[in-house]
NUPALO-661749 format. One record per residue (C-alpha): residue number from 1; residue in three letters; y, z, x. Coordinates in Angstrom, 3 decimals. Each point is the difference from the previous one (the first is absolute). Layout:
# residues N
 pos code       py       pz       px
 NUM  ALA        Y        Z        X
...
//
This chain:
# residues 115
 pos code       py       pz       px
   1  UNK  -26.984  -54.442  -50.421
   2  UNK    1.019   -3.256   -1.228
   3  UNK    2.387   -2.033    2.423
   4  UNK   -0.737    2.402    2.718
   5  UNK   -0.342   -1.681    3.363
   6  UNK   -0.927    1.479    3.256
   7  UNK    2.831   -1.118    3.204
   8  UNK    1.060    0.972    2.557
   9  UNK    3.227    1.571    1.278
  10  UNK    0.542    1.347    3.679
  11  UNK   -3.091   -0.148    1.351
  12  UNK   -1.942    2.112   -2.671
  13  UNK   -1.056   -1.030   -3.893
  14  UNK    2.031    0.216   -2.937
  15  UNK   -0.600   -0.652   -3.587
  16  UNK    2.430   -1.886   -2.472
  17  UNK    0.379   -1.217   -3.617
  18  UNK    3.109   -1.620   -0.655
  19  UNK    0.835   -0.864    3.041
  20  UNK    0.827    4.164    0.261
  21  UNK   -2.533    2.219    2.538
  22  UNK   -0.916    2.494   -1.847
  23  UNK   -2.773    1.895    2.739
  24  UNK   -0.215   -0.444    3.475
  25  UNK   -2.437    1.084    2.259
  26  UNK    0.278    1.330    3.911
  27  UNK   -1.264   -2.183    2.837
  28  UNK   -2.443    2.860    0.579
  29  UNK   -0.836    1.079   -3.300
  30  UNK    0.495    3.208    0.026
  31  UNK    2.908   -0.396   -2.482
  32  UNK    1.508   -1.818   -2.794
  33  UNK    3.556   -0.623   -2.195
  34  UNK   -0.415   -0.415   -3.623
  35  UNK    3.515   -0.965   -1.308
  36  UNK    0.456    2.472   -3.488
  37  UNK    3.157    1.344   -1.529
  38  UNK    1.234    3.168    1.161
  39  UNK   -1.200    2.176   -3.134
  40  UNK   -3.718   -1.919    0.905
  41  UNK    0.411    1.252    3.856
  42  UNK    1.014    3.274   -0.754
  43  UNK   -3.009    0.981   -2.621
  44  UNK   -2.875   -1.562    2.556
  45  UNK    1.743    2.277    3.071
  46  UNK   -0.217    3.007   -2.649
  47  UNK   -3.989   -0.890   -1.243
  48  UNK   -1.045   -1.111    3.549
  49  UNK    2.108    2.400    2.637
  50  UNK   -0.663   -1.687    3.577
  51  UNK   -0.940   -3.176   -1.193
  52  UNK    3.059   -1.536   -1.147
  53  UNK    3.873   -0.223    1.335
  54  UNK    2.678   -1.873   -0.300
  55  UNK    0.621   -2.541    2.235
  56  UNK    3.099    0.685    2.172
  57  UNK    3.626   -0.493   -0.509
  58  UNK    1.301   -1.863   -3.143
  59  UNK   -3.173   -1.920   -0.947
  60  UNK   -1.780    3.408   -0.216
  61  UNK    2.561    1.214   -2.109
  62  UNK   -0.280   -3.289   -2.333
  63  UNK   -3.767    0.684   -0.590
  64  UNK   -2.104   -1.228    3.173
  65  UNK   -2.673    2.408    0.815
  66  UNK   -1.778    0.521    2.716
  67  UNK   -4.034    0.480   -0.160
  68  UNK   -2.060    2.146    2.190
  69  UNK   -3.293   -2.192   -0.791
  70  UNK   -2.375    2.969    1.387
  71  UNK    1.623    2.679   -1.809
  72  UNK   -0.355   -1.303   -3.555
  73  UNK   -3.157   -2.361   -1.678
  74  UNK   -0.100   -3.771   -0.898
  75  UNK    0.449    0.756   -4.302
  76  UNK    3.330    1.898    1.401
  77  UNK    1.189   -3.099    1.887
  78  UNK   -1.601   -2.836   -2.706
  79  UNK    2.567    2.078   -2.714
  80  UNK    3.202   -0.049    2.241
  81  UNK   -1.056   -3.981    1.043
  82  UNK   -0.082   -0.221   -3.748
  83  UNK    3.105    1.541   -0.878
  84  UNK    1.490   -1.549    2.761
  85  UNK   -0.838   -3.322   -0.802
  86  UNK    1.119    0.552   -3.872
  87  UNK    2.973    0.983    1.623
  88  UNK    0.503   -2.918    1.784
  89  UNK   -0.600   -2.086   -3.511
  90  UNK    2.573    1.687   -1.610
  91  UNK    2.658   -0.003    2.765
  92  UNK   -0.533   -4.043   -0.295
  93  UNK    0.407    0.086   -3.912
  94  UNK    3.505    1.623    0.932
  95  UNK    1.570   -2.102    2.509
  96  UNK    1.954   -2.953   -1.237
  97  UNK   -0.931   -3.007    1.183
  98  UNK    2.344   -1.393    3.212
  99  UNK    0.832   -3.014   -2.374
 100  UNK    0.770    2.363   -2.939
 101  UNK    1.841    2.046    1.799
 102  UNK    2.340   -2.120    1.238
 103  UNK    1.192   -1.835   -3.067
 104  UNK    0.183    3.418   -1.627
 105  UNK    2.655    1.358    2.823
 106  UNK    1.765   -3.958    0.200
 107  UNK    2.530    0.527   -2.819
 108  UNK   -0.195   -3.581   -2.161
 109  UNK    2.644   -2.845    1.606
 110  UNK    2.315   -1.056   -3.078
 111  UNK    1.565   -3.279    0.170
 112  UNK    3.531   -0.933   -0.309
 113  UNK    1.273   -2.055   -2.719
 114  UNK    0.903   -3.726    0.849
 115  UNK    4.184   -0.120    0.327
//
């Protein structure tokens, strides 16, 4: 996963690219968060019942899941890291940069002619 760097947030590993987390991992291990979009989410909770939910409140509903690591295997988990981190590549490709962004919503100064 190229750019991927392990961290840590809250007491408990996470893993980035992009400056984004993409997967997280419990301070006990017993589960994980892999960050996917919701139509990603909802087709590993259908192929994998038990092993995957989403997260709760809004960021569930924008696509963080929620890993059971005992109830599923490690190719499972290595293809929602994957798509999670491919995720996080595109979300970055997206986003405007903060410089960009603000000349594009400053509307252009005009000067006034000399009297």
């Amino acid at each position: 996963m190229s750019g991927a760097i392990e961290a840590a947030h809250m007491n408990h590993p996470d893993f980035r690219a992009n400056g984004r987390v993409f997967a997280t991992i419990s301070e006990d291990v017993r589960r994980g968060m892999v960050t996917l979009t919701p139509e990603q989410q909802e087709a590993f909770m259908r192929d994998h019942p038990g092993a995957f939910e989403p997260a709760s409140g809004a960021w569930g509903r924008q696509g963080c899941t929620m890993v059971k690591l005992a109830s599923t295997d490690e190719e499972t988990v290595g293809e929602a890291m994957t798509l999670a981190w491919q995720n996080s590549a595109r979300a970055m490709k997206k986003k405007p940069s903060a410089k960009r962004s603000a000349k594009a919503s400053t509307p252009p100064q005009r000067r006034r002619a000399a009297k």
